[in-house]
C-alpha positions in Angstrom: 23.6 -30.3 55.3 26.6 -28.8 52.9 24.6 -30.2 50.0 21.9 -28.6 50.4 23.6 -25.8 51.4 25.4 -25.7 47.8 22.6 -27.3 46.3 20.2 -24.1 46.8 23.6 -21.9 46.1 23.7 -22.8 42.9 19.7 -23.0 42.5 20.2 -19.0 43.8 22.7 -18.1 41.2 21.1 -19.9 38.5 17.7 -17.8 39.4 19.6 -14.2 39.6 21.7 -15.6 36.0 18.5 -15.8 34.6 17.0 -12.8 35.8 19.7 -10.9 35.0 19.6 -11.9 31.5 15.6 -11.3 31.4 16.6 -7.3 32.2 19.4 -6.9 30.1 17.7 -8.5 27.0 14.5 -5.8 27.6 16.8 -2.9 28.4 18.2 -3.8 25.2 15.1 -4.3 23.3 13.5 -0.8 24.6 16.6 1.5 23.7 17.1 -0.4 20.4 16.1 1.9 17.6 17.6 0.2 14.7 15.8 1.1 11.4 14.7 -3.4 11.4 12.7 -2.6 14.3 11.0 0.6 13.1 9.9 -1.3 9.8 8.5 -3.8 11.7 6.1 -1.4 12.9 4.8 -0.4 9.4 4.3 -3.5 8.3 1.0 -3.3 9.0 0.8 -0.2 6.4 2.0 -1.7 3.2 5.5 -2.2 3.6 6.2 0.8 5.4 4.1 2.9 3.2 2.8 6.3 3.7 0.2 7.3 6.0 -2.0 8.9 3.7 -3.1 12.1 2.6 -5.5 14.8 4.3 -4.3 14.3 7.5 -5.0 10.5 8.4 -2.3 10.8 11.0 -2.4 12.0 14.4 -1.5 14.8 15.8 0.7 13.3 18.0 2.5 11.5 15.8 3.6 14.7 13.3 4.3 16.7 16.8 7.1 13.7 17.0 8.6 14.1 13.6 8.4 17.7 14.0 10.9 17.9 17.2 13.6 15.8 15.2 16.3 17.8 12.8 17.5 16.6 9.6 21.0 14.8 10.3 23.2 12.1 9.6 21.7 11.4 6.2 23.4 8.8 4.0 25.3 10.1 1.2 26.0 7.0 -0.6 24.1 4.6 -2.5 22.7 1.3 -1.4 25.4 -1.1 -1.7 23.2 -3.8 -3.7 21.5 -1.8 -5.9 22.8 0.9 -8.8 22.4 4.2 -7.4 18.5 5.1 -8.2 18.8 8.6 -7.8 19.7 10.8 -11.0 19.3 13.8 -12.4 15.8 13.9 -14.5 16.1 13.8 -17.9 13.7 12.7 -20.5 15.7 9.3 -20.9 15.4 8.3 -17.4 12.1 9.5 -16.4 10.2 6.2 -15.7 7.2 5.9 -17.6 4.6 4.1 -15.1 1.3 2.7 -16.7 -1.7 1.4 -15.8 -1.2 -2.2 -15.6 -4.4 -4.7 -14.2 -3.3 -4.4 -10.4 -2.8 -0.4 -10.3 -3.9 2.8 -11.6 -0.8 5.2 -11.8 -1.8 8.6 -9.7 0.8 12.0 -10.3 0.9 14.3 -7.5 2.3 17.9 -7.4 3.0 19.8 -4.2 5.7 21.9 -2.3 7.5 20.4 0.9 6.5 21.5 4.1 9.3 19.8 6.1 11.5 16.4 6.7 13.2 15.2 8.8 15.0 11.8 9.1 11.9 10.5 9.5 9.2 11.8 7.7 9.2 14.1 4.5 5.7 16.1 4.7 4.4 17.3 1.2 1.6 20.0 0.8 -0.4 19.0 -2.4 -1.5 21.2 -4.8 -5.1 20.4 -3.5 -4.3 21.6 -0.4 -4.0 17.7 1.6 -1.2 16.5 2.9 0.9 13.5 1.9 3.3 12.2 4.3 6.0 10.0 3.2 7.7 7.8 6.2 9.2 4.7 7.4 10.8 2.8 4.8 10.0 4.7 1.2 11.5 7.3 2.8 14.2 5.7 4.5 15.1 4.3 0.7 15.4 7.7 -0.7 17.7 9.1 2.0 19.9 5.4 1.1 19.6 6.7 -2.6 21.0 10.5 -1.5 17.9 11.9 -2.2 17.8 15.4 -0.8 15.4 18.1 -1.1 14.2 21.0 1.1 11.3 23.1 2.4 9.5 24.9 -0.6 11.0 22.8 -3.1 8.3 21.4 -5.8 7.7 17.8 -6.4 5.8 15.8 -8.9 5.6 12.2 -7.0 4.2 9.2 -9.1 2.8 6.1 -7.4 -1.1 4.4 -7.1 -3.3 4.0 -3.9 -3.6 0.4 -2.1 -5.7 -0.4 0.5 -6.4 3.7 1.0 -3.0 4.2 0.8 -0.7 6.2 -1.2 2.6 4.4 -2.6 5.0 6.3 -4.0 7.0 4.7 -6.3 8.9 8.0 -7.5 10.2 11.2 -6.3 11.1 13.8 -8.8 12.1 17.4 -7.0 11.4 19.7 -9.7 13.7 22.7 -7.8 16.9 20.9 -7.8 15.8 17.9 -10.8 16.7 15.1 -8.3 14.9 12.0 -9.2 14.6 8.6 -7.3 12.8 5.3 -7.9 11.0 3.3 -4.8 8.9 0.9 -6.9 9.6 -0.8 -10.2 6.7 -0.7 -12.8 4.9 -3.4 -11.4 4.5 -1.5 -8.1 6.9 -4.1 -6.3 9.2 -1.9 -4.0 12.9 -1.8 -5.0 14.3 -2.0 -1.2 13.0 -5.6 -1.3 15.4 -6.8 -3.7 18.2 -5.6 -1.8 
């Protein structure tokens, strides 16, 4: 009888060990909002890319950006990479052609707001193009700062009916940074 008694003790404990474990690990998964587990969410837009132009995005979703200030941005460079922010200059303007895989777009617009999250640029046509998740993410790495009203010229080439940017260059303050190489490959993979 004291075996079994000890026997389904232990079975007891091992059950509550495990369950224990089971809540800890999904508390922990549910509060985590590491910047890993918010890429993973964009993966299934391009790397992370941006959601598009002309208001492609909910409603919803820009109420969510719009409720968040702008704090706690990174001041230094990404440790891997030379700082890719500079001050434009005809010498380090990149020069993006058309190559066989894109077609090189340059849009002009004004920021309407950003937050840690999301910058949200109002083109010269009058759209919108949002610029989130990890583009954005890389710039604020790179110390790139700019603010409402400030004009930008943004280079980059649509895939799958999405904009990439593959450069910023804030015309107000001459801030430059680079997201994508010539080839269109992002420069936060090679990091």
């Amino acid at each position: 009888m004291a075996k079994k008694i000890l026997g389904w003790s232990l079975f007891a404990i091992f059950v509550g060990l495990v369950l224990y474990g089971a809540i800890i690990r999904t508390e922990a998964k549910l509060s985590d909002s590491s910047p890993a587990g918010e890429s993973n969410q964009g993966q299934g837009q391009n790397e992370g890319g941006n959601r598009g132009q002309a208001g492609e995005g909910t409603r919803e979703e820009e109420a969510e950006y719009e409720s968040e200030t702008l704090s706690d941005l990174a001041t230094t460079p990404a440790p891997t990479i030379e700082r890719l922010i500079t001050s434009a200059s005809s010498d380090n303007l990149a020069t993006f052609t058309g190559d066989a895989e894109h077609e090189w777009l340059t849009l002009t617009g004004t920021v309407a707001s950003l937050t840690n999250k999301v910058l949200t640029v109002t083109l010269d046509d009058g759209s919108t193009l949002l610029i989130e998740r990890r583009p954005w993410r890389f710039a604020q790495e790179n110390a790139f700062t700019t603010a409402p009203g400030n004009q930008l010229e943004i280079i980059g080439f649509t895939e799958n009916d999405l904009f990439q940017v593959a450069q910023i260059h804030d015309l107000t303050t001459d801030l430059l940074v680079r997201l994508r190489d010539e080839t269109g490959h992002p420069l936060w993979a090679s990091e």
